[in-house]
N, C-alpha and C positions, 0 to 999 in steps of 0.2 A: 592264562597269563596274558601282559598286554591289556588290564581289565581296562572296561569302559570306550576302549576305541572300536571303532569298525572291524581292526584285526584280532580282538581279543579268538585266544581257542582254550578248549577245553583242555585240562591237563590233572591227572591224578597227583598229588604230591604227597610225598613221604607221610606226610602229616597227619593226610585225614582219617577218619575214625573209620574208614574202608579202606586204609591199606593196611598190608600186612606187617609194615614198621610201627602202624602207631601206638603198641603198647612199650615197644622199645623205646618211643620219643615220648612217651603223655610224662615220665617223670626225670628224663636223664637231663645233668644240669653240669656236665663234667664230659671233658673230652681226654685226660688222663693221659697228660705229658706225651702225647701226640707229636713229634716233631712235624711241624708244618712251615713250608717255604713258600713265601707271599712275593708275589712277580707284579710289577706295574703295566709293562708292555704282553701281550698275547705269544711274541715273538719269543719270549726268556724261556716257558715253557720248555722248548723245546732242549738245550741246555741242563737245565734245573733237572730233568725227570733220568737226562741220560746221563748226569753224573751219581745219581741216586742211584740205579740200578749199577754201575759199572763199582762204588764206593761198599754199598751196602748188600749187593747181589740180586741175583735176577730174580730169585722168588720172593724179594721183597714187594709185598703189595701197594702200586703207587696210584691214590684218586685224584684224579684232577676235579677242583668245580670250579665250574665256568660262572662269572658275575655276569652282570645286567649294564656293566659299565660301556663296553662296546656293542657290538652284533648280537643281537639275540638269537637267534638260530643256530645251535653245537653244528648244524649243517653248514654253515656257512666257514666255517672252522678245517681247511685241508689239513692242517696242521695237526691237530688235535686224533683226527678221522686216522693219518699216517703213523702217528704216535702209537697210537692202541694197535695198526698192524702190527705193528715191529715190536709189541706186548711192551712198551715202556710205559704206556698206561695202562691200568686193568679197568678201572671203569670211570666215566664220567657222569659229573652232580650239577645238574642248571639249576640254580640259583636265582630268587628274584623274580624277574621277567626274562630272562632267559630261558631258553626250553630246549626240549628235543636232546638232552642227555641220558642215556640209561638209568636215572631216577628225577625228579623236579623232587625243589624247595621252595618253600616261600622268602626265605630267607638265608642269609650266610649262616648265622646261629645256629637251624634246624640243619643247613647242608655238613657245617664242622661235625654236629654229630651224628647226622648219618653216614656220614664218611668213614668215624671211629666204629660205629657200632652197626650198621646194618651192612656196610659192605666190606669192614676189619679189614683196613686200611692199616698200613704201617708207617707209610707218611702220608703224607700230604697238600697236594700245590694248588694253589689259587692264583687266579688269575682273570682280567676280561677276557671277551674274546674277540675278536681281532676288530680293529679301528680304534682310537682314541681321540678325545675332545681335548687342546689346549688354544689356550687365548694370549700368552706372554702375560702373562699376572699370577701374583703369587698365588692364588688358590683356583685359581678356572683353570681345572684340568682334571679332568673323570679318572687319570691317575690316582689320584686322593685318596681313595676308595682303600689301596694299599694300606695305608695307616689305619684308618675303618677295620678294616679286617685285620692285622696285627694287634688291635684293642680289642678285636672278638675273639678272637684267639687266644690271648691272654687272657679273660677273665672267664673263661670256659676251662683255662688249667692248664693249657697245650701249651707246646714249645713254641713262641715265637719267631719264623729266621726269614728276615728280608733280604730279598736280592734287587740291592742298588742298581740304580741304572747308571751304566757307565760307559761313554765314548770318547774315543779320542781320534775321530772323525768326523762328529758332526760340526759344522763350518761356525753355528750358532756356539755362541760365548758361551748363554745359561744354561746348555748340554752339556759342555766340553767339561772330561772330567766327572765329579759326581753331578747330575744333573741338582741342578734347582730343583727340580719336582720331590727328589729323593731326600734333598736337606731340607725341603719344607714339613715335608711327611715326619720325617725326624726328628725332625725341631720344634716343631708344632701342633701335630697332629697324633702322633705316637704319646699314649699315656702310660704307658706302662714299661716292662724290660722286653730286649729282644737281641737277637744274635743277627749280625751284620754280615753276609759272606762276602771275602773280597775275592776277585777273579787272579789268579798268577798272571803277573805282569812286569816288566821292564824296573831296573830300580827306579829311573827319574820319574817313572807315570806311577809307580806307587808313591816315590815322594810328593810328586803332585796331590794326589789321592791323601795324603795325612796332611798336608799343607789346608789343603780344602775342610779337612775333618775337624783341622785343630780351629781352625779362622770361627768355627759357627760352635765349638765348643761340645761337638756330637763324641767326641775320640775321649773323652769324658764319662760320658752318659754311658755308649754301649760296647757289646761286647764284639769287638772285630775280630774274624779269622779267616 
């Protein structure tokens, strides 16, 4: 992974015709109504897994895979590392150029289904891992990847569910509320259906929150709960 620089290293991935998943992967083209919840920040993880397990119970098996969007190294990742203590993950999938998870992927595609079928996963969360790239314009932000990955997941057959990103304390305008990143991902970037979760909150900051939803014509399109 890393090809072609100075840091590339060697990595096994699920893939190849020397692992022990690859007859499970040479034909599966379906990931089979898989509920999976797509995170933009490395931060939501942490949220997302421990209302899984507290909703759906503790032996429900939850796989995190890590993208290529921020930090490459699962090591660099406290978060992630403290998760799997406290068993809210069971096992982690690097993805990409990302490495150092309990299995490597080449890609999100080959990671969704080894999720489902080699480590029978019961849901599912994606995510970068920790750092994110934005520039204040509408598409420079390694955020994006989000919608990327809710379009892979839908045409792989899984359950699509995005977790918006929402503040109502960062100082910046194009955060406050549903960020920009999440209406653009939604708006534009999202081809397909997907389930929206919204967080319990205040009535005026949920009116906010539909005010925002109705203005870009999203509270429309999908399915909030």
């Amino acid at each position: 992974k890393m090809r072609y620089t100075p840091f590339q290293i060697r990595c096994q991935t699920a893939e190849e015709e020397t692992s022990k998943y690859h007859e499970i992967l040479k034909e599966l083209g379906s990931i089979g109504s898989i509920p999976t919840v797509v995170c933009e920040l490395h931060s939501m993880i942490a949220p997302v897994v421990a209302g899984i397990k507290e909703t759906a119970g503790n032996n429900t098996k939850v796989a995190y895979i890590m993208t290529d969007g921020g930090a490459l190294p699962a090591s660099f990742s406290r978060l992630s590392w403290a998760l799997q203590k406290e068993e809210l993950i069971d096992s982690v999938i690097t993805c990409g150029h990302a490495f150092g998870g309990d299995i490597e992927c080449i890609n999100i595609y080959s990671a969704l289904c080894v999720a489902k079928k080699c480590v029978n996963a019961d849901v599912i969360v994606v995510s970068m891992g920790p750092g994110q790239a934005g520039t204040s314009t509408r598409y420079g932000f390694s955020g994006i990847e989000q919608g990327i990955t809710i379009n892979a997941i839908y045409s792989l057959g899984g359950i699509p569910i995005c977790a918006p990103r929402i503040s109502f304390f960062d100082p910046r305008d194009r955060h406050f509320g549903i960020s920009h990143h999440t209406i653009t991902i939604l708006s534009t970037v999202v081809l397909g259906d997907c389930i929206v979760v919204l967080p319990e909150m205040g009535k005026d900051r949920l009116e906010f929150i539909k005010e925002q939803l109705s203005l870009n014509s999203l509270d429309r399109r999908y399915i909030f709960i």
